[in-house]
Each structure stands twice: as structure tokens, then as C-alpha cells.
N, C-alpha and C positions, 0 to 999 in steps of 0.2 A: 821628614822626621821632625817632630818637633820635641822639645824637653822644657823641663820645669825643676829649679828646685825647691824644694821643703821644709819648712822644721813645722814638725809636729809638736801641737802647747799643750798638748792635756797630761793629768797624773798620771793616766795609766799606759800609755800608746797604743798598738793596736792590738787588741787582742777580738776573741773569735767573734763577736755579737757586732763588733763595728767593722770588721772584715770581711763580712756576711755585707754587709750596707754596700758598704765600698766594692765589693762581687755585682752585686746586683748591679749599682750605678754604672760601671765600669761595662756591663757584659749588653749593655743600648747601644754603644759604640759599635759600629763594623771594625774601628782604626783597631791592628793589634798595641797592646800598650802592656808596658812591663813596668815595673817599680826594682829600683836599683838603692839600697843600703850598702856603706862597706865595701863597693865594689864585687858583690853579688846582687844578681837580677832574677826576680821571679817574673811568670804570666800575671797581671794585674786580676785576672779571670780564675785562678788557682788558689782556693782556700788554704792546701798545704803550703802552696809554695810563698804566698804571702805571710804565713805563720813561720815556717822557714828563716824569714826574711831577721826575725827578732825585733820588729819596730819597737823602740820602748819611747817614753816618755823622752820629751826635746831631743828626738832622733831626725839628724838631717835623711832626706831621701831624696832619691830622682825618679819624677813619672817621663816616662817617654813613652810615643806613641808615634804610630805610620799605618796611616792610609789616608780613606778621605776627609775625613771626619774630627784627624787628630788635633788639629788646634782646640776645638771647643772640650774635645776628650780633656785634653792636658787641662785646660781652662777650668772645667768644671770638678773634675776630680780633685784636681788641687783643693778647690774653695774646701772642697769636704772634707780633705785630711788637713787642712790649717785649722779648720774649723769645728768639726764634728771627735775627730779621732783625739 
């Protein structure tokens, strides 16, 4: 298993059109990977559950992910919500 943490820098956090992205990016992985706020974890792969999740603007999160794949999972998905979201 590996983990990653986050602060997300943009004004808005994540909301549905950059969630959609991060779905997408996310669902190339076999690794399962969940995004954990708050000490609630959604599927990384779940529209609701990541809307759920409430990410706002400079919101710390944790990606975690397990299988084969999961370091580069963690790796790359990170770059995208430091970056993109």
C-alpha cells in the first residue's frame, strides 16, 4: 500500500468537471486507490463518492492506493490534484 499527502492550491477545489479528469486518470490504474478527507475515504473511481468527499480549496487529502501499479498511481494522481484541481 502506498499513501501520499496533499493540499490542494486552487480557488475552487474539486468540483465535478475536474473530478470527471481525475475519474478518468485514476480509473488506467488496475491499483485500487481511494482519496481519504477528514478521516472519510471515498473510491478514487466514484464520482459520488469523491463529490462526497467535499474537497474545497487548500483542502489537505490522502491518496492511497494497493495493487501493482500503486506507486506510479499515487505518483501521478498526486501531480494532478497539487496541480490541476
Amino acid at each position: 500500500m502506498t499513501q501520499r499527502d496533499i493540499r490542494l492550491k486552487s480557488n475552487s477545489g474539486l468540483q465535478a468537471k475536474s473530478a470527471a479528469e481525475f475519474i478518468q486518470k485514476a480509473s488506467n490504474f488496475k491499483s485500487a486507490i481511494w482519496v481519504e478527507k477528514d478521516e472519510k475515504k471515498a473510491n478514487a473511481k466514484s464520482l459520488l463518492g469523491l463529490l462526497a468527499l467535499e474537497i474545497t480549496a487548500d483542502a489537505d487529502i490522502k491518496l492511497i492506493a494497493d495493487g501493482e501499479d500503486e506507486e506510479c498511481a499515487v505518483t501521478e494522481l498526486g501531480e494532478f490534484m497539487s496541480c490541476n484541481v
